[in-house]
C-alpha positions in Angstrom: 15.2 50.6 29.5 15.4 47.7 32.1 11.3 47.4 30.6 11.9 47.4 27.2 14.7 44.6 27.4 12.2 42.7 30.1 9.7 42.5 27.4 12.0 41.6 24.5 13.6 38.8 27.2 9.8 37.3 27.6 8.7 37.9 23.7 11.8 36.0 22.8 11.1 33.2 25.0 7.0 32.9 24.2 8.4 32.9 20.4 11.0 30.0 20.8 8.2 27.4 21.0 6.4 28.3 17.7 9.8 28.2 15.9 10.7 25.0 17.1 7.2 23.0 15.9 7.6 25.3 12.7 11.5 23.2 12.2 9.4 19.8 13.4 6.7 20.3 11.1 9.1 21.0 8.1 11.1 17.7 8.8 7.4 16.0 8.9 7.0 17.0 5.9 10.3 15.7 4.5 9.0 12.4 6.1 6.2 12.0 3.7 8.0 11.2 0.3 7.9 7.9 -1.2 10.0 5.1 -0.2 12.0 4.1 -3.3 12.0 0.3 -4.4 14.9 -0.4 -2.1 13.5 1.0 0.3 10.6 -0.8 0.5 12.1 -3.9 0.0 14.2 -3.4 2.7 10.8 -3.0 5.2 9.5 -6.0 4.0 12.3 -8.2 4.4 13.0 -6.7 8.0 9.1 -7.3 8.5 9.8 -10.8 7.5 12.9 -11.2 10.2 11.3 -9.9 12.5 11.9 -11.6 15.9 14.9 -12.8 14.5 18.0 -11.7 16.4 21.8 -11.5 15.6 23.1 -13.7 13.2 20.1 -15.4 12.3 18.8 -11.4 11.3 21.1 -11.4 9.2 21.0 -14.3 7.2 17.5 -14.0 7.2 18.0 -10.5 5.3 20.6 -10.9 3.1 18.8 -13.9 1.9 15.7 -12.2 1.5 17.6 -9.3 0.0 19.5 -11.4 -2.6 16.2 -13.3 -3.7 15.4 -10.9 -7.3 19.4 -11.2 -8.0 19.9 -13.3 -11.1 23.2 -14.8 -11.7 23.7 -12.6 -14.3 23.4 -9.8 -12.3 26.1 -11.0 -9.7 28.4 -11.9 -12.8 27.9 -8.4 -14.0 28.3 -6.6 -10.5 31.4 -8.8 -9.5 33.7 -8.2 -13.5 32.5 -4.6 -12.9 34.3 -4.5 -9.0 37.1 -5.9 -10.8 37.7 -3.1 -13.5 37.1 -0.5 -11.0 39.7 -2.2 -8.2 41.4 0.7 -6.3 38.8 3.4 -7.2 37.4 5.2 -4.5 34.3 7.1 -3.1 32.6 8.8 -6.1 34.5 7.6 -8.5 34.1 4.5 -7.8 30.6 4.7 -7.9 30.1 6.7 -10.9 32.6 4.2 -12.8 30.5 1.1 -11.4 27.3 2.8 -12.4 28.9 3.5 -15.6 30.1 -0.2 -16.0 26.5 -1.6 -15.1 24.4 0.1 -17.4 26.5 -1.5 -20.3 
């Protein structure tokens, strides 16, 4: 008996390595999905800051960020925050989302 739980005790143990490089090459795979627009705009404006640091980061990216904005956009985006004041979590985005595709 003392064998038979010896062996499972050592099988279990050779096993646990495969299993965890099976979960790390499933979240590798995850990885490999396109970036969406965002996303990639994000990289390049970071890419574009880099060496940056603190506040100077930031205006760098929000600048680079805002660049594709029109005014329009903004005027849309800030009468649509207004009619959904006091909203919250998913309604508040749904209602926005709604509001923006007008």
């Amino acid at each position: 008996m003392k064998k038979l739980i010896s062996v499972l005790a050592l099988s279990l143990a050779a096993m646990a390595p495969v299993a965890l490089a099976a979960d790390a090459a499933a979240s590798m795979a995850g990885a490999s999905k396109p970036h969406t627009k965002q996303q990639t705009k994000m990289a390049d404006c970071a890419q574009a800051n880099k060496g940056k640091s603190g506040d100077e980061y930031k205006s760098g990216m929000k600048e680079c960020l805002s660049k594709d904005v029109t005014p329009d956009q903004k005027a849309k985006m800030k009468s649509c925050a207004k009619e959904n004041k006091g909203k919250k979590g998913d309604d508040y985005k749904s209602s926005m989302k709604e509001c923006l595709s007008k």
